[in-house]
C-alpha positions as CSV (number, residue, x, y, z in Angstrom):
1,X,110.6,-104.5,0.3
2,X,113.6,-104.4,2.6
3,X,113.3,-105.6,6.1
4,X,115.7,-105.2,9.0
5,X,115.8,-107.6,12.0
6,X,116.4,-106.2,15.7
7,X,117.4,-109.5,17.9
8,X,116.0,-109.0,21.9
9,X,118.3,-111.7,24.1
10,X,118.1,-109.9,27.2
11,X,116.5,-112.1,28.9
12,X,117.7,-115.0,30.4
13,X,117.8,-117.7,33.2
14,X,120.8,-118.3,34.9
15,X,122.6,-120.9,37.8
16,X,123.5,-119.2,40.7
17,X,126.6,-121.5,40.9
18,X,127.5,-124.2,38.0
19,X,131.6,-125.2,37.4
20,X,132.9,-122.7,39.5
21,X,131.2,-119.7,37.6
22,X,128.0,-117.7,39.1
23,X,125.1,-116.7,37.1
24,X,125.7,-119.1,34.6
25,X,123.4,-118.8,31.6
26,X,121.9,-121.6,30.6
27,X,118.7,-120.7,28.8
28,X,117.9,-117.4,26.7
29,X,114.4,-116.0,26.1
30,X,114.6,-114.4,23.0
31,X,113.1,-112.5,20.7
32,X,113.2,-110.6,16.9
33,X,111.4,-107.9,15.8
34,X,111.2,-107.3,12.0
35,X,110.4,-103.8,10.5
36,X,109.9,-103.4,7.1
37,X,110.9,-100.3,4.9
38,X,107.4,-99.6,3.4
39,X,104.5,-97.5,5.7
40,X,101.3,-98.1,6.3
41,X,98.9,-94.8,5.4
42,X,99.6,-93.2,8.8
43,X,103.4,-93.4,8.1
44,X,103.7,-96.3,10.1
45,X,106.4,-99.1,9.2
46,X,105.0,-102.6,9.2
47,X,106.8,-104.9,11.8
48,X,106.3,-108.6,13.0
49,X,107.9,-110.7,15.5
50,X,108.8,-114.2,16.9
51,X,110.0,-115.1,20.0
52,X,111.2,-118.3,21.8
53,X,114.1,-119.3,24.2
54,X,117.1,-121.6,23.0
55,X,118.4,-124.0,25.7
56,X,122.7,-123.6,26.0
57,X,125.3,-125.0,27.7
58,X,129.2,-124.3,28.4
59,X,130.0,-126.3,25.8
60,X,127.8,-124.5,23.1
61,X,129.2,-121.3,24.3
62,X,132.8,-122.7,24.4
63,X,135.6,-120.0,24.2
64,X,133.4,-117.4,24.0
65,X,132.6,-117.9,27.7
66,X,131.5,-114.3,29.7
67,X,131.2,-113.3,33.3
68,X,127.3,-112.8,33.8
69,X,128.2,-108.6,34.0
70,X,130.0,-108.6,31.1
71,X,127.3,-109.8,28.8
72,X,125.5,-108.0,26.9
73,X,122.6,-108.6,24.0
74,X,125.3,-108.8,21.0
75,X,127.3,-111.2,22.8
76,X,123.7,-113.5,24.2
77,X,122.5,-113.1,20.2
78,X,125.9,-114.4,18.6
79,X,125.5,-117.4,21.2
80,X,121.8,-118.0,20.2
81,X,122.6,-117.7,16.7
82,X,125.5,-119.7,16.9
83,X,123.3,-122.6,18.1
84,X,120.8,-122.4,16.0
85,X,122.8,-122.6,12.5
86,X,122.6,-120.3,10.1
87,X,119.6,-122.0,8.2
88,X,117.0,-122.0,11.2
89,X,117.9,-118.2,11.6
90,X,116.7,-117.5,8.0
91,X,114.1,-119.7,8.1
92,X,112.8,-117.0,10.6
93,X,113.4,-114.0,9.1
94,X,111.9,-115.6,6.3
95,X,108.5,-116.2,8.1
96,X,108.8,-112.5,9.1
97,X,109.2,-111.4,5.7
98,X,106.1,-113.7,4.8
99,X,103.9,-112.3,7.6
100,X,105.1,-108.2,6.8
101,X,103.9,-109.6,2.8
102,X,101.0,-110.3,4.3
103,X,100.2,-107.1,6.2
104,X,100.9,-105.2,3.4
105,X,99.4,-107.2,0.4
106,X,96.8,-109.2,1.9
107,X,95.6,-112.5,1.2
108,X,92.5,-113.3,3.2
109,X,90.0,-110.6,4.9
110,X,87.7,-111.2,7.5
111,X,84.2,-110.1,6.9
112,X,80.6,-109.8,8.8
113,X,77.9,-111.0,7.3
114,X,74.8,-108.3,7.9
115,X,71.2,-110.0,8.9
């Protein structure tokens, strides 16, 4: 099973004014979506996500500093990454791997039990 990871950072909340730049990102609302290479048996790919938002400053973004309009997901996502370290990022694709496992070979069913 091979799994590719699509990273959603579009969204995020800014400071109108903060050191003499405008709409200044300082938190990020983001989220991955996982989609697995095997199909269900209407030819549809197993998927899972997580989302959360990762706090940032000027100082976590350091050099790589951007004018709000010339931001764009890849740029947001590096940040977000970069924050997080390289460990808590595969620590989450991980969990999605685990839950796509799941989905596909289950562990646990839920039943009804008839009168």
């Amino acid at each position: 099973m091979a799994n590719t990871y699509e990273w959603d950072c579009k969204t995020v909340d800014v400071y109108p004014e903060y050191e003499d730049h405008t709409d200044t990102v300082y938190n990020v609302h983001w989220r991955i979506n996982a989609q697995s290479d095997q199909q269900d048996a209407e030819g549809n790919h197993y998927t899972s996500s997580v989302y959360g938002t990762q706090s940032l400053s000027l100082d976590d973004i350091g050099t790589d500093f951007k004018p709000f309009e010339d931001l764009t997901n890849a740029v947001v996502t590096g940040w977000v990454e970069g924050i997080m370290g390289e460990e808590e990022v595969a620590n989450l694709k991980s969990a999605l791997d685990a839950k796509i496992s799941e989905e596909i070979t289950p562990t646990t069913e839920t039943k009804t039990i008839g009168e």
